[in-house]
C-alpha positions in Angstrom: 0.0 0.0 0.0 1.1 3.4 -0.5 2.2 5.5 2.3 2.2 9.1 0.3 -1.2 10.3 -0.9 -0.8 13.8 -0.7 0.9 14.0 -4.4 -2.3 13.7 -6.1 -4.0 16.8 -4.5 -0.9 18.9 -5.0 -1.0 17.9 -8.8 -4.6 18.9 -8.7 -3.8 21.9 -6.7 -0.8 22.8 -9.3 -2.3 22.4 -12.5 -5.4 24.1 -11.6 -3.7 27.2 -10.7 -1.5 27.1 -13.6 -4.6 26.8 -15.7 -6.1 29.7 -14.1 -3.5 31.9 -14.3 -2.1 31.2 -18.0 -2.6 34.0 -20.7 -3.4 31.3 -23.4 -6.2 29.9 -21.2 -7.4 33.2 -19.9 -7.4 34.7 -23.9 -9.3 31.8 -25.0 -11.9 31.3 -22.4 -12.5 35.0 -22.6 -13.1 34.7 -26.1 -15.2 31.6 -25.0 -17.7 33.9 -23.2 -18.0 36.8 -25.0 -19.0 34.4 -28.0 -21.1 32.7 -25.6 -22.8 35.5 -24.3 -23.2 37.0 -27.9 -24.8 34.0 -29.2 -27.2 34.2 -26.2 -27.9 37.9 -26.9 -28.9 36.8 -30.6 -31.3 33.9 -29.3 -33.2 36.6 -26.4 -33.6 39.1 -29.7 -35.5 35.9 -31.6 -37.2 34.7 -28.1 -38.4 38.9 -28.1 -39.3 38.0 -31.8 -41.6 35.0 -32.0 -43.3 36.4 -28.9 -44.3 39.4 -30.8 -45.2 36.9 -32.8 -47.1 34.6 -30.6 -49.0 37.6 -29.2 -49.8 39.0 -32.7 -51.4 35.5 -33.6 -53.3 35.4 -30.1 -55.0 38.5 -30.9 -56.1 37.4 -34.4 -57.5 34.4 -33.1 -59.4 36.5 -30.7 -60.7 38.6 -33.3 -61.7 35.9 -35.4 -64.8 33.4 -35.2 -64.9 29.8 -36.6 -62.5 30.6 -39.7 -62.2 27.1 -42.2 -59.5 26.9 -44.5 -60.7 24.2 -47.5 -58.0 22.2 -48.2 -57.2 20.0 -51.0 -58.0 16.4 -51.1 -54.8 14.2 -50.3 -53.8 10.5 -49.0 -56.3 8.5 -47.4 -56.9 10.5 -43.7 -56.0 13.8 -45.1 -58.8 16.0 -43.8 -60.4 18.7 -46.0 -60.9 21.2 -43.8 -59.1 23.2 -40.4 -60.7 25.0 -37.8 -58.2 28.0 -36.6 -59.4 28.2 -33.7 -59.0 24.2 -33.2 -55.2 25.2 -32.9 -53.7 27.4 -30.3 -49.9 28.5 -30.4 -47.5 27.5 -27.6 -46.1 30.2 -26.1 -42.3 30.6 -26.8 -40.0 29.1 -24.4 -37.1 30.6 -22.5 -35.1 27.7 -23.6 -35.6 29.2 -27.4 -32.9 31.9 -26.3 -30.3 29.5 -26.0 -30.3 28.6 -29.7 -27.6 30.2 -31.5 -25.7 28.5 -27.7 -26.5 25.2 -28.1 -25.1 25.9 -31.8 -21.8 27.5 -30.6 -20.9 25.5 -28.1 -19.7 22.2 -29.8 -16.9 24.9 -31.8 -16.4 26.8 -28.9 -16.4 24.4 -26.5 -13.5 22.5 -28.7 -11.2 25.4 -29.0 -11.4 25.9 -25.2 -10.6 22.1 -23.9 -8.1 21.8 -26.8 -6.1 24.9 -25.9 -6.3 23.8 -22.0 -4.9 20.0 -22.5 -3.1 19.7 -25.9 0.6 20.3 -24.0 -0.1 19.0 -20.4 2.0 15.7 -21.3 4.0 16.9 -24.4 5.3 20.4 -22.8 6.5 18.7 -19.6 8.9 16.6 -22.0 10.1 19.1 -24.4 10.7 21.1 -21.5 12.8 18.0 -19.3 10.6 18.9 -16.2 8.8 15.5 -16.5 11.7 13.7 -15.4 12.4 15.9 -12.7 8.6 15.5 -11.5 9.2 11.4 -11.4 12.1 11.9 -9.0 10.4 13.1 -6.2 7.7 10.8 -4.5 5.4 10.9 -6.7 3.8 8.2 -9.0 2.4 8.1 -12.6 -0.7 7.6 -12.3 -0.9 10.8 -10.0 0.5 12.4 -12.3 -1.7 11.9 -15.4 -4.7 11.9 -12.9 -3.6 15.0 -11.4 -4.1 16.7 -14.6 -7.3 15.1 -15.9 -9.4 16.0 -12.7 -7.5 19.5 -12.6 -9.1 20.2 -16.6 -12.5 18.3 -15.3 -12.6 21.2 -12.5 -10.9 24.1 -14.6 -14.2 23.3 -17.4 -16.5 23.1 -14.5 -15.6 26.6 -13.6 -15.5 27.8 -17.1 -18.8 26.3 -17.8 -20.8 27.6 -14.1 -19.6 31.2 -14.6 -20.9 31.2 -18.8 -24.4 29.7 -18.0 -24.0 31.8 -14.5 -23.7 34.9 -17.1 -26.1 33.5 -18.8 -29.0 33.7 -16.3 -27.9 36.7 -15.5 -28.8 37.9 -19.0 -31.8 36.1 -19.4 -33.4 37.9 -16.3 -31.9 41.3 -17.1 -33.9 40.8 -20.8 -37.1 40.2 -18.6 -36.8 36.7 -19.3 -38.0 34.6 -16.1 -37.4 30.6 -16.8 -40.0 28.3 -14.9 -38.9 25.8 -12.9 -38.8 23.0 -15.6 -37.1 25.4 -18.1 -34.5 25.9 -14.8 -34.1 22.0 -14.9 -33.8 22.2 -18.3 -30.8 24.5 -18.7 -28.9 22.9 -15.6 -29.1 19.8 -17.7 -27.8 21.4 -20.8 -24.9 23.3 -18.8 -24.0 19.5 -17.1 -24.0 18.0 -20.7 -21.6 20.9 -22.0 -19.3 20.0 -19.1 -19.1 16.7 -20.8 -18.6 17.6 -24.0 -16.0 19.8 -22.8 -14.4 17.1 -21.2 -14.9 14.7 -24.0 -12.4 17.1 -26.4 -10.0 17.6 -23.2 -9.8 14.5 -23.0 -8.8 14.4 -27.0 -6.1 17.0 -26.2 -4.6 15.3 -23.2 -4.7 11.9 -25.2 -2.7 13.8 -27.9 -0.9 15.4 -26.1 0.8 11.5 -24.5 1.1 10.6 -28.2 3.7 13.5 -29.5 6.1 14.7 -27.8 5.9 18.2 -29.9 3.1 20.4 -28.8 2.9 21.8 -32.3 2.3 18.0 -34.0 -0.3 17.7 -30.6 -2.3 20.6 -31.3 -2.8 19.1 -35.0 -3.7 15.9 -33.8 -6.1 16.5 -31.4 -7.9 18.6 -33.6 -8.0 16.5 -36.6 -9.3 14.3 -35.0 -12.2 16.7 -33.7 -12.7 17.5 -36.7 -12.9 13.6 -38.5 -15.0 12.4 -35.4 -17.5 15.4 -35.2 -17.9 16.7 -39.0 -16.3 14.1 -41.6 -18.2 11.2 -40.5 -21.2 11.9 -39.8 -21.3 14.3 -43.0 -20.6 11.7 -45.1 -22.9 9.0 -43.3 -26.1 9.4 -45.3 -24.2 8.9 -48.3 -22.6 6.0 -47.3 -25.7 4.6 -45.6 -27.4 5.0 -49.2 -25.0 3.3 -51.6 -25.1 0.3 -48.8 -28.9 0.1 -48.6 -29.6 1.8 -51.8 -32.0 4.6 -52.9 -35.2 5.4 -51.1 -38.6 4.2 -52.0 -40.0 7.0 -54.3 -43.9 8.0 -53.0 -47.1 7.6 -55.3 -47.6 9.7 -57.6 -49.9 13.2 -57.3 -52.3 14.1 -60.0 -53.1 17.7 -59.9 -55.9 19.2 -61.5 -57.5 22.8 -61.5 -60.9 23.3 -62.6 -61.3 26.3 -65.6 -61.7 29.5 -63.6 -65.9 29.9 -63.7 -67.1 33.0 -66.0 -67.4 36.8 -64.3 -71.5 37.6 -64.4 -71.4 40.8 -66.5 -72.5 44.3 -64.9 -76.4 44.2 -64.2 -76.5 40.7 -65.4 -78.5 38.7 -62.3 -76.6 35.8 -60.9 -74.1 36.3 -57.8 -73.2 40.1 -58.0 -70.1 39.3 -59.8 -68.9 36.6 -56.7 -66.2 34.2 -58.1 -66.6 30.2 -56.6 -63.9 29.4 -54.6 -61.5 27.4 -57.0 -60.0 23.9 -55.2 -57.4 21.4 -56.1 -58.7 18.1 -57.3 -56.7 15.2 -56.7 -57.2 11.5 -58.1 -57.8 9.5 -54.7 -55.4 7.1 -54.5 -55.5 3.7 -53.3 -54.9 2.6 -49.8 -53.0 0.2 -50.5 -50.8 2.0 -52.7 -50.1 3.9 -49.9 -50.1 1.3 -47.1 -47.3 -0.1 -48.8 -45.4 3.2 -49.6 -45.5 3.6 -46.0 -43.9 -0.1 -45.1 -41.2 0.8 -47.4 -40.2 3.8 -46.5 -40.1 2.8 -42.7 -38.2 -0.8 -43.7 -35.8 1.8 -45.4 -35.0 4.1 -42.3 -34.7 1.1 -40.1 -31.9 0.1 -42.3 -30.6 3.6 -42.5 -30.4 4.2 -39.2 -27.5 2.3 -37.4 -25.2 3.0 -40.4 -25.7 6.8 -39.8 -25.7 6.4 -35.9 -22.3 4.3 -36.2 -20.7 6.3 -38.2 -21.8 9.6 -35.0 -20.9 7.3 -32.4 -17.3 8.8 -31.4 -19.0 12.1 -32.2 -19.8 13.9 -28.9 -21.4 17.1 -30.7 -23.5 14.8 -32.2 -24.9 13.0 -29.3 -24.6 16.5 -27.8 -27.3 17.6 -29.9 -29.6 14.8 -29.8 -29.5 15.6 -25.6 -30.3 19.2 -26.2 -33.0 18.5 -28.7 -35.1 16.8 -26.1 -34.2 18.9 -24.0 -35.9 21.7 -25.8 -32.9 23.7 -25.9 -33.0 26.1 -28.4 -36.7 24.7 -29.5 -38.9 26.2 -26.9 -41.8 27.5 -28.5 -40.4 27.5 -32.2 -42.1 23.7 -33.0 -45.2 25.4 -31.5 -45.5 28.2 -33.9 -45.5 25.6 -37.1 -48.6 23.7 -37.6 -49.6 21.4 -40.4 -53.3 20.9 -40.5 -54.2 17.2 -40.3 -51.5 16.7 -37.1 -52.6 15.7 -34.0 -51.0 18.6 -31.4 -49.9 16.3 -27.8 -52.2 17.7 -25.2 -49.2 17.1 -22.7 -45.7 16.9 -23.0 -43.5 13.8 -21.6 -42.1 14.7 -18.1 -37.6 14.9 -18.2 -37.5 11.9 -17.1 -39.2 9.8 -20.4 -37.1 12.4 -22.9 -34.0 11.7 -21.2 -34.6 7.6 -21.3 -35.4 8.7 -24.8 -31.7 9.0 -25.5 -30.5 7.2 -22.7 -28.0 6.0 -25.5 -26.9 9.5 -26.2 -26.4 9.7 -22.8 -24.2 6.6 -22.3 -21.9 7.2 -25.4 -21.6 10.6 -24.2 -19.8 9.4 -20.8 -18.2 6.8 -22.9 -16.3 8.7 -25.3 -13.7 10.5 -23.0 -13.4 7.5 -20.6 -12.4 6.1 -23.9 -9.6 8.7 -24.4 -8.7 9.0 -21.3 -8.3 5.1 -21.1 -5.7 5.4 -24.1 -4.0 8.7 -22.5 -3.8 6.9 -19.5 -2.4 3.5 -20.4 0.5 5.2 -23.1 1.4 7.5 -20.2 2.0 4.5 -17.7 4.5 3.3 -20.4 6.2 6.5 -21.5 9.6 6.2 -22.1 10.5 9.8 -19.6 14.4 9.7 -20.8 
């Protein structure tokens, strides 16, 4: 057993405070927040907007009485006509202001934990202090653990004081979050910590594979950039050539009826009063349909896991599926856009069945730096230090 523990806290203890107080960090994760902060000031502007919006569309629908709107005939089920007032807009959400947020934080959020960890390792050896560090009583492992909880604390830090900024703005703007919308943004604030830590953990990996900061720095961003844009770009294409091209739907046939004659001045009829002009389209079978339908959902069945495998090392991508369900960045924008014929959820699942909704998302999300961290961890234990 090991009599010193103490050289794991001081580890912790150093590299936090050297994080803290270097001008590299301190640039960058100002940078960070004023980008941060800007793209939250652009998403309260559009919040402002679609409730001008939403309040404009209230007032009509006040105004108005039973309004119809004929619509043309379609696929079986299609109806033919919507009741405006039937529908009611939702109210936009304070989680709507953190769209452009939820957009800039998988780029913003890679610059930062790349710049903090991509010459923890490889700096210490250009530099000849790593040897020096191994001298005293200290072990490996306390080392390389020493660092990885000192970044995990440092991105905790840098992510409370943004989202504490962030409230801050939200309530200045007259923007008071509900307690579920509160949840809400904890969550999303707890799942940018990870995928902060998920591209730290990229950095510090590269950073035990070179021992040139300059070839680190490359690294660990190519492969950012291979893991979160490259793969899952070229996914759907891939996915197609494997399963092949999607079913194509039946056909429409469109027809306009001739445009009925204009009464002539004085002539009795309808005082002059065109009929309303429809679309006419051929029903089409149901079965035609039916099997249109099996087809297409057979296809995306198969599509699926090729698109999700290639995404799975991608933590912006599983990043967004969380924040999606989490409503971040969608409160109140699905509300405003109606197509007649849907059926409109009279209540919304609680957090708990959205989150087991991606409780995948979730997983792979943890997984992916323990993954890095694993490989980090296991070439630092057998690093050649002379």
């Amino acid at each position: 057993m090991r009599s010193n523990r103490s050289g794991l806290g001081n580890i912790v203890r150093k590299e936090f405070i050297d994080h803290i107080r270097s001008g590299k960090f301190i640039i960058v994760f100002l940078i960070f927040l004023l980008l941060s902060a800007y793209s939250l000031h652009g998403g309260i502007n559009m919040y402002h907007d679609a409730l001008d919006r939403y309040k404009e569309h209230i007032e009509r629908i006040e105004d108005a009485e039973d309004i119809r709107i004929p619509m043309p005939a379609g696929p079986p089920g299609h109806p033919g006509v919507v009741h405006v007032t039937e529908w009611m807009p939702e109210r936009p959400s304070a989680l709507y202001a953190f769209m452009w947020m939820r957009m800039a934080m998988p780029v913003l959020g890679a610059i930062l934990a790349v710049v903090m960890g991509f010459d923890l390792i490889s700096r210490e050896r250009q530099d000849r202090t790593l040897k020096t560090l191994l001298s005293h009583p200290i072990y490996r492992d306390e080392i390389i653990n020493g660092k990885a909880i000192a970044g995990l604390l440092v991105i905790i830090l840098a992510i409370g004081m943004t989202f504490g900024i962030s409230l801050a703005m939200l309530l200045i703007s007259d923007i008071v979050p509900t307690i579920g919308e509160f949840v809400n943004i904890a969550l999303f604030g707890i799942i940018s910590v990870i995928l902060l830590v998920s591209f730290f953990a990229i950095a510090l990996m590269s950073s035990v594979l070179f021992k040139n900061s300059g070839s680190s720095i490359m690294f660990a961003f190519g492969i950012i950039l291979v893991i979160s844009l490259i793969l899952p770009a070229i996914a759907p294409f891939a996915a197609e050539m494997i399963v092949g091209p999607r079913p194509e739907p039946p056909p429409f046939d469109f027809r306009v009826p001739p445009p009925p004659s204009i009464p002539d001045e004085g002539q009795e009829g309808d005082e002059g009063v065109l009929e309303k002009r429809e679309f006419e389209i051929d029903p089409l079978a149901e079965e035609e349909w039916a099997e249109w339908r099996r087809q297409s959902e057979a296809y995306w069945e198969r599509i699926r896991p090729i698109t999700e495998a290639f995404a799975i090392l991608s933590p912006a991508t599983h990043f967004g599926e969380i924040s999606t369900v989490l409503d971040i960045g969608m409160g109140g924008m699905m509300g405003m856009i109606h197509i007649p014929g849907d059926d409109i959820p009279v209540e919304d699942p609680d957090i708990f069945d959205r989150l087991y909704a991606v409780w995948m998302n979730i997983l792979a999300l943890f997984v992916i730096p323990a993954i890095f961290f694993a490989i980090a961890y296991t070439k630092f234990m057998k690093l050649d230090i002379r």
